[in-house]
N, C-alpha and C positions, 0 to 999 in steps of 0.2 A: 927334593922340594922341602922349604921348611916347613914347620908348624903356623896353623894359621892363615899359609899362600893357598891361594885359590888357582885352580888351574884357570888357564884364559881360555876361552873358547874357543874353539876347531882342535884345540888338542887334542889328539889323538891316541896316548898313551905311547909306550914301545911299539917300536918296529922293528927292530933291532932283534929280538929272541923269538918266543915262539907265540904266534898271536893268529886271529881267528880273521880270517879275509873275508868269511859271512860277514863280519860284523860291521866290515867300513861304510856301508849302508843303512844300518838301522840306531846306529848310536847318534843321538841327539845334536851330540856339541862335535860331530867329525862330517866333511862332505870329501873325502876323498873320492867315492867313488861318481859322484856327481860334478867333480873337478878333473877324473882323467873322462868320465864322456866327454866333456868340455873341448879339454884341449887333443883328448886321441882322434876327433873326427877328422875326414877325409881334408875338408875345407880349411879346416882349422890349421894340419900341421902344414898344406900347400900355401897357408898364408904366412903363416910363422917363417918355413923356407925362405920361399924369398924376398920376405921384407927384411931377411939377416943383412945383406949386403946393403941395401939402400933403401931411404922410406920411396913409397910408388903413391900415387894418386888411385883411386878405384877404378878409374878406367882402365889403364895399366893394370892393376890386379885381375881385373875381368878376364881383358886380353888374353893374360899369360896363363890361366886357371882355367884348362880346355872344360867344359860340360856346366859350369859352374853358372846359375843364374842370376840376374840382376837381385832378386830376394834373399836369395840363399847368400850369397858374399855378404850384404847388407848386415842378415841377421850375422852372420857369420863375425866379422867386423866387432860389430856392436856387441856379442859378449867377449872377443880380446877384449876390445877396450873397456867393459866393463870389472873384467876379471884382473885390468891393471898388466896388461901383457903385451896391448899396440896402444899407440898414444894417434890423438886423430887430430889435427892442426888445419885450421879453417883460414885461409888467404883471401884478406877485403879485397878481391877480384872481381872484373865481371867478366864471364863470369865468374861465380866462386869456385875456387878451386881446394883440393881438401887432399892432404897427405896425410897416409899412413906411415907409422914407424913402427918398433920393435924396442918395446921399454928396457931398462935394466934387466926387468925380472923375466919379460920376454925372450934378450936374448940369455939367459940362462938358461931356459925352457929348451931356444934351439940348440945347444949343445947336448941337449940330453938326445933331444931328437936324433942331431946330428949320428952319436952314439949307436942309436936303435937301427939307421939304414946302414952305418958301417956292419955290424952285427948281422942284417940281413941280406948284405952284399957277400958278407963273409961264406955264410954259410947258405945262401942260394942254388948250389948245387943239390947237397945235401937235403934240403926240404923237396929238390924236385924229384931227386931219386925217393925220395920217403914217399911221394904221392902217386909216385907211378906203380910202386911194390904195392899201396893202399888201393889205388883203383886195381890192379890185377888181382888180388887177392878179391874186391868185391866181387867184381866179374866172373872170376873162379867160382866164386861160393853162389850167386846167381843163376849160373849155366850150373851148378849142382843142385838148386833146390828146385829148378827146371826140368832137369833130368829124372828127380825124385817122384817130381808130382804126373809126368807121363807116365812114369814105371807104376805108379797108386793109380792113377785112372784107366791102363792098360789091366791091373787085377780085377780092379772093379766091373771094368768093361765084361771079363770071363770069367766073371761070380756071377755076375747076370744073364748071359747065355748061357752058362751049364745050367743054372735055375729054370730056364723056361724048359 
């Protein structure tokens, strides 16, 4: 940067080397981490999905978004598109009728996405074995502090009858 340039705002310094992940939250002029709650929610990335192939009208999105409420799409909706991510096009209809799309910047979002379920397709086996050796091991450690605490109230129990 030259002398004199002023950074523009949400700049966020490097990222690239070695930098402090506490801080994407408290630094004035950066919202990253207020921009990945944005787009990492549940609703958010099932909208991104499949508005990739074709814009859909919100009934359509309802539909295909199994649990998802009339409110929640809505608000859901309404920060893509204010976040410049889905574009929302209003047909003099009667009734009106209203398409959603997937801006420029949008579908670059869902390639990242795209990215993150290959990733978790890839290695879906592996996280299930890692959570089955996690719950065995708690389970393990559970049924031993179980076992500890019978064998401590079993002493206790015959410090108290030799005392009387």
């Amino acid at each position: 940067m030259e002398d004199g340039t002023i950074k523009s705002l949400g700049y966020c310094g490097d990222t690239d080397g070695d930098y402090d992940v506490l801080q994407w939250d408290t630094r004035a002029d950066c919202e990253v981490r207020q921009i990945l709650d944005r787009v990492a929610d549940k609703w958010s990335l099932l909208v991104i999905a499949l508005l990739d192939r074709r814009s859909l009208r919100f009934t359509e999105l309802r539909r295909l978004i199994d649990g998802v409420s009339q409110r929640m799409l809505t608000r859901t909706l309404r920060h893509l598109e204010r976040d410049g991510l889905v574009s929302r096009t209003v047909h003099a209809t009667v009734p009106p009728r209203v398409d959603y799309e997937l801006t420029p910047l949008g579908a670059t979002l869902h390639a990242t996405i795209r990215e993150l379920v290959t990733w978790t397709e890839t290695h879906q086996n592996e996280i299930a074995a890692a959570r089955t050796a996690y719950d065995a091991r708690v389970l393990a450690e559970q049924q031993a502090a179980e076992e500890e605490a019978a064998e401590r109230a079993e002493i206790a129990r015959n410090v108290l009858a030799a005392s009387r």
